[in-house]
PDB file as gemmi writes it, atoms N, CA and C in Angstrom:
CRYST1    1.000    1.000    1.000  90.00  90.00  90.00 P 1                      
ATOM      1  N   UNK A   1     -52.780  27.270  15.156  1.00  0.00           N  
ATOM      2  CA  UNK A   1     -52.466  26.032  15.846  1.00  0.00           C  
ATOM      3  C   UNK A   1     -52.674  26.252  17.346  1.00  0.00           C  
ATOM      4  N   UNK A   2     -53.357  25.406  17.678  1.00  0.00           N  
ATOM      5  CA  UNK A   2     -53.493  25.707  19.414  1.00  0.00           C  
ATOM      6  C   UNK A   2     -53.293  24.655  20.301  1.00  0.00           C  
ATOM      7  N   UNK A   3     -52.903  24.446  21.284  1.00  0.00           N  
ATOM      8  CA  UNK A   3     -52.923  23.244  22.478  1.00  0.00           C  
ATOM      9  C   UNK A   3     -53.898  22.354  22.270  1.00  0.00           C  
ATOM     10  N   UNK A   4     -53.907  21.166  22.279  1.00  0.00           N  
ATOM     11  CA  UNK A   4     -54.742  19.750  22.970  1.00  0.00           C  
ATOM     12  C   UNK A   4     -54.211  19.619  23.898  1.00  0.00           C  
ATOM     13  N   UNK A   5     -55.237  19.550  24.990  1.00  0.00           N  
ATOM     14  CA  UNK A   5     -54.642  18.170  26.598  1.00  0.00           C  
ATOM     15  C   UNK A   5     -55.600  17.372  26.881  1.00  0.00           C  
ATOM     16  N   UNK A   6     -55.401  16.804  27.703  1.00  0.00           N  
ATOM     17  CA  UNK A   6     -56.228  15.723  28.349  1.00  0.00           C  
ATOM     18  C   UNK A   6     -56.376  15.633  29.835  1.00  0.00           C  
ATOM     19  N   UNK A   7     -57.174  15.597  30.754  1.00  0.00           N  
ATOM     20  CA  UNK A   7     -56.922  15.225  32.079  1.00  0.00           C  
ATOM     21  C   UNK A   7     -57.514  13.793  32.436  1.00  0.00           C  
ATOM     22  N   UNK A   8     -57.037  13.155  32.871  1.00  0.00           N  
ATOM     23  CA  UNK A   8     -56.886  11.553  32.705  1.00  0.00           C  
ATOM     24  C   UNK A   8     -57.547  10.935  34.505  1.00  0.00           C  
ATOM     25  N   UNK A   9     -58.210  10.529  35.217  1.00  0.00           N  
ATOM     26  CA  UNK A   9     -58.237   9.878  35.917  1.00  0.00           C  
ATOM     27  C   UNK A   9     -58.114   8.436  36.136  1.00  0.00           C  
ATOM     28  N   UNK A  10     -57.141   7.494  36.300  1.00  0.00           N  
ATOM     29  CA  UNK A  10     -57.534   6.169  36.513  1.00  0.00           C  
ATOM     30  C   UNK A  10     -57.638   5.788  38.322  1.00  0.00           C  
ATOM     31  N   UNK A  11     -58.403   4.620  38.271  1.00  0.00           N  
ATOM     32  CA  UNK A  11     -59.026   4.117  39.743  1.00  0.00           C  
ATOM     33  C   UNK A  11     -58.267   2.321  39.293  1.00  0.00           C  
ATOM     34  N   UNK A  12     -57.564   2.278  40.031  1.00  0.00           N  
ATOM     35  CA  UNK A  12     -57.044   1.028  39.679  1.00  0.00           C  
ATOM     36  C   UNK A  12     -57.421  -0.036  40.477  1.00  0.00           C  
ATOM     37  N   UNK A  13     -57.408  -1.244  40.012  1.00  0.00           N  
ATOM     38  CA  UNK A  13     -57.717  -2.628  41.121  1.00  0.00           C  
ATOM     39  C   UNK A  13     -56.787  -2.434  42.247  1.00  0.00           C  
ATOM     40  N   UNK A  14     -57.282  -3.277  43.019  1.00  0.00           N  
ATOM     41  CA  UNK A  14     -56.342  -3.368  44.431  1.00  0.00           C  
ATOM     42  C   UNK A  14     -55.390  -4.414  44.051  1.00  0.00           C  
ATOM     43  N   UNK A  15     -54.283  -4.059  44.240  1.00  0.00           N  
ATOM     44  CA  UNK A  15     -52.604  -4.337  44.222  1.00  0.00           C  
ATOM     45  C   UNK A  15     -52.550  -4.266  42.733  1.00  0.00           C  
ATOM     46  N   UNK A  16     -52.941  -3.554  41.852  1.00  0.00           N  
ATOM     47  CA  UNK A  16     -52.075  -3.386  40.444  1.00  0.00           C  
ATOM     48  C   UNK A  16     -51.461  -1.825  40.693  1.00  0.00           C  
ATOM     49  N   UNK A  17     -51.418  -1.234  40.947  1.00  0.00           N  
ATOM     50  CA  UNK A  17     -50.289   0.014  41.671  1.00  0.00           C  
ATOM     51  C   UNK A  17     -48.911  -0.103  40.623  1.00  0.00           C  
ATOM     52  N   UNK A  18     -48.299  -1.486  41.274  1.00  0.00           N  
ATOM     53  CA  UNK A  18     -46.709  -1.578  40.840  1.00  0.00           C  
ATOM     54  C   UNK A  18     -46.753  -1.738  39.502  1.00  0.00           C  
ATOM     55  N   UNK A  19     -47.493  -2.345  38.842  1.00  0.00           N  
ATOM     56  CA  UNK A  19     -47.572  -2.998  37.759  1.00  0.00           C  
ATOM     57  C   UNK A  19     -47.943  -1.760  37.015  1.00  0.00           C  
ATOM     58  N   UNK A  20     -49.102  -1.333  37.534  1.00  0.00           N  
ATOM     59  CA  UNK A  20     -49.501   0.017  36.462  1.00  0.00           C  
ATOM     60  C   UNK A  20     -48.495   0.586  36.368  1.00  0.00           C  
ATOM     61  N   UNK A  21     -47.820   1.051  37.490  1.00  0.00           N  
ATOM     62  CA  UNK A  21     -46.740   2.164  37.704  1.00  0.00           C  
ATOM     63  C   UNK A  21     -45.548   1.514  36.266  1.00  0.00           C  
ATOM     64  N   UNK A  22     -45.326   0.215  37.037  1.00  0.00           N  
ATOM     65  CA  UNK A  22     -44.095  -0.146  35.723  1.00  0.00           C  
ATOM     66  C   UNK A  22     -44.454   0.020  34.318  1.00  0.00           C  
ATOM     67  N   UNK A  23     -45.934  -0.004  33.679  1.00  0.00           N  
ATOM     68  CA  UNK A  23     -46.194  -0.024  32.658  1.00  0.00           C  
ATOM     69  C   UNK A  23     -45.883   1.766  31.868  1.00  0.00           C  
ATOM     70  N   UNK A  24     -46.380   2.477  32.564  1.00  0.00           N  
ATOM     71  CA  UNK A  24     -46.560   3.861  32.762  1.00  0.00           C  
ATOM     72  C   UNK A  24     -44.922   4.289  32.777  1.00  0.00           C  
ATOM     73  N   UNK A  25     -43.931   4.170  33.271  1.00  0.00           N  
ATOM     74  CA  UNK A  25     -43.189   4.438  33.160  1.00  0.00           C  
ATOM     75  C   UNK A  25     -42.127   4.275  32.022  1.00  0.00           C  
ATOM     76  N   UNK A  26     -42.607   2.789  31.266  1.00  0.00           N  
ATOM     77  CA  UNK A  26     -42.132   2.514  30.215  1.00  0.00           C  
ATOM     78  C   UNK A  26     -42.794   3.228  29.173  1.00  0.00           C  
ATOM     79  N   UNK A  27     -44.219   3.311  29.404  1.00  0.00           N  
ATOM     80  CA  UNK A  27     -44.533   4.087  28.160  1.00  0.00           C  
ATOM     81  C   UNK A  27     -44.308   5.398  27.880  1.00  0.00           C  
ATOM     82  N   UNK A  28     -44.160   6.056  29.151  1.00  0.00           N  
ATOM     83  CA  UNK A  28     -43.320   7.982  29.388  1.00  0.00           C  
ATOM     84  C   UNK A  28     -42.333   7.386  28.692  1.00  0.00           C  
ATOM     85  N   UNK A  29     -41.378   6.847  28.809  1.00  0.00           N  
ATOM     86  CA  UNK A  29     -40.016   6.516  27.753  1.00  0.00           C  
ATOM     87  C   UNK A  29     -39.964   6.525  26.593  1.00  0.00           C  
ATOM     88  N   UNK A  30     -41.379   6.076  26.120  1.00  0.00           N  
ATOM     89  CA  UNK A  30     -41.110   5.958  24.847  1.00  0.00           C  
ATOM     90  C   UNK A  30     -41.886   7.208  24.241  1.00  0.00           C  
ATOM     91  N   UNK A  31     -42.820   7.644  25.279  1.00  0.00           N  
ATOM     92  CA  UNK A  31     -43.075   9.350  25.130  1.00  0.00           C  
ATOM     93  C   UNK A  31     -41.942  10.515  25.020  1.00  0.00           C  
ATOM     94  N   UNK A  32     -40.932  10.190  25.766  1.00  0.00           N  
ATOM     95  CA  UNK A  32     -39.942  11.182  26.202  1.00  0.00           C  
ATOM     96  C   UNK A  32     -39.200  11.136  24.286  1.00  0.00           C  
ATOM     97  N   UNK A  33     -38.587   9.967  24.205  1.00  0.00           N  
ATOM     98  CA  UNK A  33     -37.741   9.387  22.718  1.00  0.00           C  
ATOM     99  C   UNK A  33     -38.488   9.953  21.440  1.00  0.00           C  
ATOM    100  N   UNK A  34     -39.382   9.251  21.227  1.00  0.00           N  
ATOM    101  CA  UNK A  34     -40.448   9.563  20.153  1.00  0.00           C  
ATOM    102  C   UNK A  34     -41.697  10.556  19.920  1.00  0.00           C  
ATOM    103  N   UNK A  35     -41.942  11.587  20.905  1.00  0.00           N  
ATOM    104  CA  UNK A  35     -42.729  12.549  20.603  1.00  0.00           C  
ATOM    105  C   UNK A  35     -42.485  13.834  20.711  1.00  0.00           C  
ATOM    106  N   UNK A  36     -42.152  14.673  19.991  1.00  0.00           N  
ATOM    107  CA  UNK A  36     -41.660  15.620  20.183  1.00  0.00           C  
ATOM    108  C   UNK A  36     -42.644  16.942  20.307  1.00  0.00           C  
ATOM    109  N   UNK A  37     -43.889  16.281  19.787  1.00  0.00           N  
ATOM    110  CA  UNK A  37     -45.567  17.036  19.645  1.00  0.00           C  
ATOM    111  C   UNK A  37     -46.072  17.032  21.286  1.00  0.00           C  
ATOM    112  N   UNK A  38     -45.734  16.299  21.843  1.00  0.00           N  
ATOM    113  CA  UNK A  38     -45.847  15.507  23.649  1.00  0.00           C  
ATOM    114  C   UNK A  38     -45.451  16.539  24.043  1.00  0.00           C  
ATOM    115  N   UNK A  39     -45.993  17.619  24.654  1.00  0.00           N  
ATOM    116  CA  UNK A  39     -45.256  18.555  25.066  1.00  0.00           C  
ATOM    117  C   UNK A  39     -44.779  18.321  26.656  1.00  0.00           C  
ATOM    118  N   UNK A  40     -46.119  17.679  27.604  1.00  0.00           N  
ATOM    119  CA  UNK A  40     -46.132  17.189  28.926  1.00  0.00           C  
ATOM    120  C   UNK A  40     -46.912  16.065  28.781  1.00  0.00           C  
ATOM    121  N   UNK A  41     -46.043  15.305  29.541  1.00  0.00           N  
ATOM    122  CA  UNK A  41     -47.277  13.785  30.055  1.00  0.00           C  
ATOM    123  C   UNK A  41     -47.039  13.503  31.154  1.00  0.00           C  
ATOM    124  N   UNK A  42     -47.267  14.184  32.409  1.00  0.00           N  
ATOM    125  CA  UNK A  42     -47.456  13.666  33.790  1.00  0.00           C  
ATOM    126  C   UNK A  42     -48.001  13.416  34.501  1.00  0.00           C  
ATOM    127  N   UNK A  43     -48.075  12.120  35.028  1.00  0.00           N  
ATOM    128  CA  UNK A  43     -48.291  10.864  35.629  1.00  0.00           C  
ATOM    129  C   UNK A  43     -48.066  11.474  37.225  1.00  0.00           C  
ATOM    130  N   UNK A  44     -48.962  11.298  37.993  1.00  0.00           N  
ATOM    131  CA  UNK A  44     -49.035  11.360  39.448  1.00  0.00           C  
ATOM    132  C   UNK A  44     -49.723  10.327  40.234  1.00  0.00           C  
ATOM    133  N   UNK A  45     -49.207  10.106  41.011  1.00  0.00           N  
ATOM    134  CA  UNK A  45     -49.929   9.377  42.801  1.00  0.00           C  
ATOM    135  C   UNK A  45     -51.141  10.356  43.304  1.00  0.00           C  
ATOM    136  N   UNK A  46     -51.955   9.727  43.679  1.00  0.00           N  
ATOM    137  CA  UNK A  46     -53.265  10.569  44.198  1.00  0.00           C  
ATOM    138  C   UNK A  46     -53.050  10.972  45.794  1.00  0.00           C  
ATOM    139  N   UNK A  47     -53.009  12.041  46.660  1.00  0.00           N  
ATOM    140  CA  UNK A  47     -52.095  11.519  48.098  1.00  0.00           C  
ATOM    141  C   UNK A  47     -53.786  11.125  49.120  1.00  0.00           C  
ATOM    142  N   UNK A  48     -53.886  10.093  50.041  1.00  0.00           N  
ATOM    143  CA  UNK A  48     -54.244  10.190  50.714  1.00  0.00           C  
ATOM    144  C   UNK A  48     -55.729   8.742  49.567  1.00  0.00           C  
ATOM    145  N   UNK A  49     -55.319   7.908  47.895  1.00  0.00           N  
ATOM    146  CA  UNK A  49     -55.855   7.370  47.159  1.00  0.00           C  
ATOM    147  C   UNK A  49     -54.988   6.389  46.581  1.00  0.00           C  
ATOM    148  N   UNK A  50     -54.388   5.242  47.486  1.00  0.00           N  
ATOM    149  CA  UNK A  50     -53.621   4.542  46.750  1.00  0.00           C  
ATOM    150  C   UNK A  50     -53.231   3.914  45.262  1.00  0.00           C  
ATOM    151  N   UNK A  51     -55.420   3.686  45.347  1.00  0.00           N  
ATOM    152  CA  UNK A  51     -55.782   3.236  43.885  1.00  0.00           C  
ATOM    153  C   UNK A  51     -55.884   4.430  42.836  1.00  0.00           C  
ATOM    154  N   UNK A  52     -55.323   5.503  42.952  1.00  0.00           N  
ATOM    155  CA  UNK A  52     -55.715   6.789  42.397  1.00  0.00           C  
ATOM    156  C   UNK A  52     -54.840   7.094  41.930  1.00  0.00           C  
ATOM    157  N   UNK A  53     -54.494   7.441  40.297  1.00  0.00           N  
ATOM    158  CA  UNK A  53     -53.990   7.986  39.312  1.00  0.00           C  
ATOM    159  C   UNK A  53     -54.256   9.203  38.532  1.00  0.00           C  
ATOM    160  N   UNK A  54     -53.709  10.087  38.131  1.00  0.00           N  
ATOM    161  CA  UNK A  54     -54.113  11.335  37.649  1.00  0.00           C  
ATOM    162  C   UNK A  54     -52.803  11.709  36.458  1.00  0.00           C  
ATOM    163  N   UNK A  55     -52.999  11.914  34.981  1.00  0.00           N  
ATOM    164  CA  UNK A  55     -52.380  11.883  34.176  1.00  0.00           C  
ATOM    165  C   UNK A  55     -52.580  13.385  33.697  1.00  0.00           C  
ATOM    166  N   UNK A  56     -51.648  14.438  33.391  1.00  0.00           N  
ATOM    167  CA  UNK A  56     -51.989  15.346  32.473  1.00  0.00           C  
ATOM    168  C   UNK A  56     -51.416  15.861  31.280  1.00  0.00           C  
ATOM    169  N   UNK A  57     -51.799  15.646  30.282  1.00  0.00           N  
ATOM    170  CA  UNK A  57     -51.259  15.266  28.892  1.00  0.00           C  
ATOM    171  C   UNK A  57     -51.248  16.944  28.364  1.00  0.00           C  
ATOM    172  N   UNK A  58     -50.199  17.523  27.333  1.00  0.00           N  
ATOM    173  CA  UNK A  58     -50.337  18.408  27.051  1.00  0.00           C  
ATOM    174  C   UNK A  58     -49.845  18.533  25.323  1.00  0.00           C  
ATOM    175  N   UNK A  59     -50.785  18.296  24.528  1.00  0.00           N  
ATOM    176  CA  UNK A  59     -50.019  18.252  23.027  1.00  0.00           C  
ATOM    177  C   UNK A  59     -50.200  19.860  21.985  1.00  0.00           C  
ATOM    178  N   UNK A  60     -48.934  19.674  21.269  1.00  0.00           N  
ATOM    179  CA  UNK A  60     -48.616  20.699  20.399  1.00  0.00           C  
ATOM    180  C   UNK A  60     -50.050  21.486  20.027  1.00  0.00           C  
ATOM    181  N   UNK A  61     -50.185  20.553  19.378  1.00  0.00           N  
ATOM    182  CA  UNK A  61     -52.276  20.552  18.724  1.00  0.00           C  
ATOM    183  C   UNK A  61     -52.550  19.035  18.599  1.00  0.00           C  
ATOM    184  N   UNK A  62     -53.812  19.232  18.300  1.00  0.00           N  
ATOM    185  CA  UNK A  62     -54.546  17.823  18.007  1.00  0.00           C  
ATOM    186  C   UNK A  62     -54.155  16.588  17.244  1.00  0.00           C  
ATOM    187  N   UNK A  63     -53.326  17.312  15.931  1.00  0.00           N  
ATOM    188  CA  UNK A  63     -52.669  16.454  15.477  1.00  0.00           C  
ATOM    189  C   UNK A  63     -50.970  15.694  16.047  1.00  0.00           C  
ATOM    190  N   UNK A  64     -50.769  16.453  17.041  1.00  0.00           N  
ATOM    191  CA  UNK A  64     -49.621  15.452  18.197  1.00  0.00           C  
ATOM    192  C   UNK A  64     -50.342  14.823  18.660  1.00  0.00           C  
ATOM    193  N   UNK A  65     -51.500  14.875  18.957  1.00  0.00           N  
ATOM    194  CA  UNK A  65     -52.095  13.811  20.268  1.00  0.00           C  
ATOM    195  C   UNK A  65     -52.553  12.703  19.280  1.00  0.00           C  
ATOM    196  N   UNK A  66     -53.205  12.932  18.170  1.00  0.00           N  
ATOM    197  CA  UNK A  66     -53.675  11.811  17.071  1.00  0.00           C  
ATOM    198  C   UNK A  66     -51.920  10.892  16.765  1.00  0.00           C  
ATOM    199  N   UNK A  67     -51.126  11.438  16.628  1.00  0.00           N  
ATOM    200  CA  UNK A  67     -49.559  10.876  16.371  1.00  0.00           C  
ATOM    201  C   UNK A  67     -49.406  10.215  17.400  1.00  0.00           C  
ATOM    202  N   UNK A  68     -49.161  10.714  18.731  1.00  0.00           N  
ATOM    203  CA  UNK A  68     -49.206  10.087  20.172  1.00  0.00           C  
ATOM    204  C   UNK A  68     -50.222   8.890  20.448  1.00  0.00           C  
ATOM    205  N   UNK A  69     -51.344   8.394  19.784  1.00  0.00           N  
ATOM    206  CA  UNK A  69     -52.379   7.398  19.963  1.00  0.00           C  
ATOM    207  C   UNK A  69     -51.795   6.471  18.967  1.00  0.00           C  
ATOM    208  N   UNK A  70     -50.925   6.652  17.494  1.00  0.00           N  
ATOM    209  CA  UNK A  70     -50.794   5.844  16.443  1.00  0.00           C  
ATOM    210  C   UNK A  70     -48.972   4.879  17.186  1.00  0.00           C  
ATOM    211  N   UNK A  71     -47.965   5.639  18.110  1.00  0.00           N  
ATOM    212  CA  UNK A  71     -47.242   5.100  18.698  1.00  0.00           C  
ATOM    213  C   UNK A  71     -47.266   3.606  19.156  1.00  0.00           C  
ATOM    214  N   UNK A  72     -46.391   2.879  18.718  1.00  0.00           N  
ATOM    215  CA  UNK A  72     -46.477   1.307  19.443  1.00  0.00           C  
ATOM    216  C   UNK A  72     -46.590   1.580  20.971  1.00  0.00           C  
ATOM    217  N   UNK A  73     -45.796   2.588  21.578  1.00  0.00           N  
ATOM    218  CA  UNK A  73     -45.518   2.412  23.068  1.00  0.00           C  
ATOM    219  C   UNK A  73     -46.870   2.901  23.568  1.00  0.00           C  
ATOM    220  N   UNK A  74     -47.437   3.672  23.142  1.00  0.00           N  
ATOM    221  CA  UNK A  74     -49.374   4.054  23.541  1.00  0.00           C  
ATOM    222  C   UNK A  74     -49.860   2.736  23.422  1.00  0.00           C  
ATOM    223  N   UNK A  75     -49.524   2.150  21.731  1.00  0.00           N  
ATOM    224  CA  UNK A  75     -50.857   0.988  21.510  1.00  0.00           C  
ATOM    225  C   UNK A  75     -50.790  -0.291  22.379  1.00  0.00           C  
ATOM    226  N   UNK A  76     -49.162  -0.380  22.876  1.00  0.00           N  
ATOM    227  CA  UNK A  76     -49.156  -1.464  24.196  1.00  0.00           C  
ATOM    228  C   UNK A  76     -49.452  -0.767  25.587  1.00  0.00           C  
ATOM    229  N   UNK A  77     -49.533   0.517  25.893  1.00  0.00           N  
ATOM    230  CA  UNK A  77     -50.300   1.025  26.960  1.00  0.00           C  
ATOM    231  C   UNK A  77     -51.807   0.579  27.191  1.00  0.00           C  
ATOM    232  N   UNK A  78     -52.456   1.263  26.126  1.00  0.00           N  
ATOM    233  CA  UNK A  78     -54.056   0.876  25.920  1.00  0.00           C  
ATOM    234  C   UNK A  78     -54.201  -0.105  25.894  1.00  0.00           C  
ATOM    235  N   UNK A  79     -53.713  -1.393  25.247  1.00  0.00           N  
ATOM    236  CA  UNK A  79     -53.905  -2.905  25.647  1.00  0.00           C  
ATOM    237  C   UNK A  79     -53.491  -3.410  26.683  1.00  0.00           C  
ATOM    238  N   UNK A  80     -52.598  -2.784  27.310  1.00  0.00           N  
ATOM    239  CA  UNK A  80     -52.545  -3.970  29.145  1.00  0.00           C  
ATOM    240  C   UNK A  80     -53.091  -3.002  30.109  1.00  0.00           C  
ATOM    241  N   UNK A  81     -53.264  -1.921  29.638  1.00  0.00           N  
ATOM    242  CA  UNK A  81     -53.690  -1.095  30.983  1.00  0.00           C  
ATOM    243  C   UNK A  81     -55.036  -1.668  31.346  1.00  0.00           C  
ATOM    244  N   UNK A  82     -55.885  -2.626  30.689  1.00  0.00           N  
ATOM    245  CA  UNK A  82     -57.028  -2.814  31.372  1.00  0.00           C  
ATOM    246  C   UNK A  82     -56.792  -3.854  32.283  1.00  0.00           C  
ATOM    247  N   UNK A  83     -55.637  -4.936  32.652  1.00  0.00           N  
ATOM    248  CA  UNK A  83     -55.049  -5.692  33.509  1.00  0.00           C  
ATOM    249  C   UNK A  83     -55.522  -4.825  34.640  1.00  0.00           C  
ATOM    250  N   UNK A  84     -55.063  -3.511  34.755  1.00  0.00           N  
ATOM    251  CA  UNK A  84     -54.658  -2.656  36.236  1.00  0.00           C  
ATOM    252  C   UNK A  84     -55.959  -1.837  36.391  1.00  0.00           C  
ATOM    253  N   UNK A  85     -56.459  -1.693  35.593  1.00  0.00           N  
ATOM    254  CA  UNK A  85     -57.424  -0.414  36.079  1.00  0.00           C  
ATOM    255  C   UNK A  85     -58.863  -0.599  35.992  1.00  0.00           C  
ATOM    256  N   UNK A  86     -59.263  -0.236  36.891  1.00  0.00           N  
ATOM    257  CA  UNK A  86     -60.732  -0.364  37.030  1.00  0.00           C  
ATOM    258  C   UNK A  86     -62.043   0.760  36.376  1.00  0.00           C  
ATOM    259  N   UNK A  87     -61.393   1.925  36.571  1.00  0.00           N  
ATOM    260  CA  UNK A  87     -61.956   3.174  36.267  1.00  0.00           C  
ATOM    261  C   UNK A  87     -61.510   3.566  35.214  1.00  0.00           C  
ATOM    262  N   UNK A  88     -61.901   4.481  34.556  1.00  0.00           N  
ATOM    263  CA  UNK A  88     -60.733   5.785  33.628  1.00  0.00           C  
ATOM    264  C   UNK A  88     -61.945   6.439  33.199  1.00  0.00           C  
ATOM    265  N   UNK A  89     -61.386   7.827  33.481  1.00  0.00           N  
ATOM    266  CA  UNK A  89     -62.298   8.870  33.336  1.00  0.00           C  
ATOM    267  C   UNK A  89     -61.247   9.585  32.119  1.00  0.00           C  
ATOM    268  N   UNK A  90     -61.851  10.558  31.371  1.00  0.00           N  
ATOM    269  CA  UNK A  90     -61.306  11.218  30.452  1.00  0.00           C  
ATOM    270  C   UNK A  90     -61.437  12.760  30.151  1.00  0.00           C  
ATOM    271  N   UNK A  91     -60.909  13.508  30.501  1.00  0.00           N  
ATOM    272  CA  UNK A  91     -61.550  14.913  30.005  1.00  0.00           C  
ATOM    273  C   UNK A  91     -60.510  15.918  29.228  1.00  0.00           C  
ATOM    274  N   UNK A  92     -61.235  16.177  28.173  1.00  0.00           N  
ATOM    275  CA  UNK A  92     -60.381  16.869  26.404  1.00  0.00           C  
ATOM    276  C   UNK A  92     -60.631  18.130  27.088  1.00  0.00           C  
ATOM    277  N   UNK A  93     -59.511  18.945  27.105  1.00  0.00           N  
ATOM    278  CA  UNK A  93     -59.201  19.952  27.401  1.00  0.00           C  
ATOM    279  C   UNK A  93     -58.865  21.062  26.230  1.00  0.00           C  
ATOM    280  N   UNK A  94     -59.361  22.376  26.246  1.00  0.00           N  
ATOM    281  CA  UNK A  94     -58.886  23.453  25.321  1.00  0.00           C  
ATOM    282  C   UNK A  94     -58.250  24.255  26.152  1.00  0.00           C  
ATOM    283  N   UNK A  95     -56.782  24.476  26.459  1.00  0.00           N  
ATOM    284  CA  UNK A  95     -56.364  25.306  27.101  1.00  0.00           C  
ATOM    285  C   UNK A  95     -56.041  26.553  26.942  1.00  0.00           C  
ATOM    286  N   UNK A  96     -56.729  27.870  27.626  1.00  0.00           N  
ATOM    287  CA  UNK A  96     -56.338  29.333  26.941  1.00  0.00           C  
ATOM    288  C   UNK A  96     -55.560  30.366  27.671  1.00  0.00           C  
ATOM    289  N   UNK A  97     -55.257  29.977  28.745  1.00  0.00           N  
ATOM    290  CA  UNK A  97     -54.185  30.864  30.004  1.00  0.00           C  
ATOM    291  C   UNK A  97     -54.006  30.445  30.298  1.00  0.00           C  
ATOM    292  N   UNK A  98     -52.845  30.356  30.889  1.00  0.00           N  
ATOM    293  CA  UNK A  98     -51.777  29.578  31.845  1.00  0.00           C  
ATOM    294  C   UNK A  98     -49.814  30.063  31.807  1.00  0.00           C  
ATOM    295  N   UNK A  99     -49.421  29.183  32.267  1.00  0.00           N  
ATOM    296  CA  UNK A  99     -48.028  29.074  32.076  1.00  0.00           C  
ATOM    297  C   UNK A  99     -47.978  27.644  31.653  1.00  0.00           C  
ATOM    298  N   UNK A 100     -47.166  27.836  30.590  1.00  0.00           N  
ATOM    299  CA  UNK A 100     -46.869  26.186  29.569  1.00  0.00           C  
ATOM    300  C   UNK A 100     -45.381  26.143  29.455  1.00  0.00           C  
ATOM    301  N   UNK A 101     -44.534  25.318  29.240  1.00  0.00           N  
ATOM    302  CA  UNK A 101     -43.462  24.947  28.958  1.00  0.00           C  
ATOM    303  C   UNK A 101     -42.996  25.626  27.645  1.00  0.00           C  
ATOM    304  N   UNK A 102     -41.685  25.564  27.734  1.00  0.00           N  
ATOM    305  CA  UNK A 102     -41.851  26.761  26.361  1.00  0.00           C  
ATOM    306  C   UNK A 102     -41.766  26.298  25.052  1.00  0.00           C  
ATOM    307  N   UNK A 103     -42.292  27.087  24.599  1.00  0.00           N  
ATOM    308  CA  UNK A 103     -43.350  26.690  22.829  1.00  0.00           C  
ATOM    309  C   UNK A 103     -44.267  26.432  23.176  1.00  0.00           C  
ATOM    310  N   UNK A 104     -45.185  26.189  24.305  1.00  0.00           N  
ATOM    311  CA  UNK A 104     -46.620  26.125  24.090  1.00  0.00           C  
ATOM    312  C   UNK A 104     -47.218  26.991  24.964  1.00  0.00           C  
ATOM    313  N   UNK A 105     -46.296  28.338  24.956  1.00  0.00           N  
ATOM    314  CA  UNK A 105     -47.151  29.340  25.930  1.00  0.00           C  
ATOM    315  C   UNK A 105     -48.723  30.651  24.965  1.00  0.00           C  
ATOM    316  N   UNK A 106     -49.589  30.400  25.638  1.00  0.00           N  
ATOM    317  CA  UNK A 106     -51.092  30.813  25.283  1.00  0.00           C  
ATOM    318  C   UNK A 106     -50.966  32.695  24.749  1.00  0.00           C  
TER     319      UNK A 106                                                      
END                                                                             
């Protein structure tokens, strides 16, 4: 069994910020409650990129992150997040060194 992550870029419209932000925060909630495969999902401000978002997802294995996409609180993420965002870049990560939170150290 090995790590899935994700590194996430979004570029958002001008003035959806708050809105993204509120959406994003509700859906970490229902990340935090219901996934226990979720090992990390953090959400950052870009500094010095207002419209700039940076997400880094860290799952058990592949099959948390497939569980994590079947979630109501994801499937209403992915449907309004296109309100806010202009961009989204995506990149699937295999992670093999590092420091991880514990239970998912390499």
């Amino acid at each position: 069994m090995s790590n899935f992550a994700l590194f996430v870029r979004f570029t958002l419209r001008e003035g959806a910020g708050e809105g993204f932000d509120a959406l994003v925060r509700e859906t970490a909630a229902g990340i935090r409650a219901h996934e226990p495969g979720t090992l990390v999902y953090a959400c950052h401000e870009v500094e010095g990129a207002p419209n700039g978002r940076v997400f880094f997802e860290l799952y058990a294995d592949h099959a948390a992150f497939e569980e994590h996409e079947r979630q109501p609180h994801t499937r209403h993420f992915l449907t309004e997040r296109d309100r806010y965002v202009e961009k989204t870049e995506v990149d699937r990560l295999h992670p093999y060194a590092g420091k991880y939170p514990t239970g998912a150290e390499k």
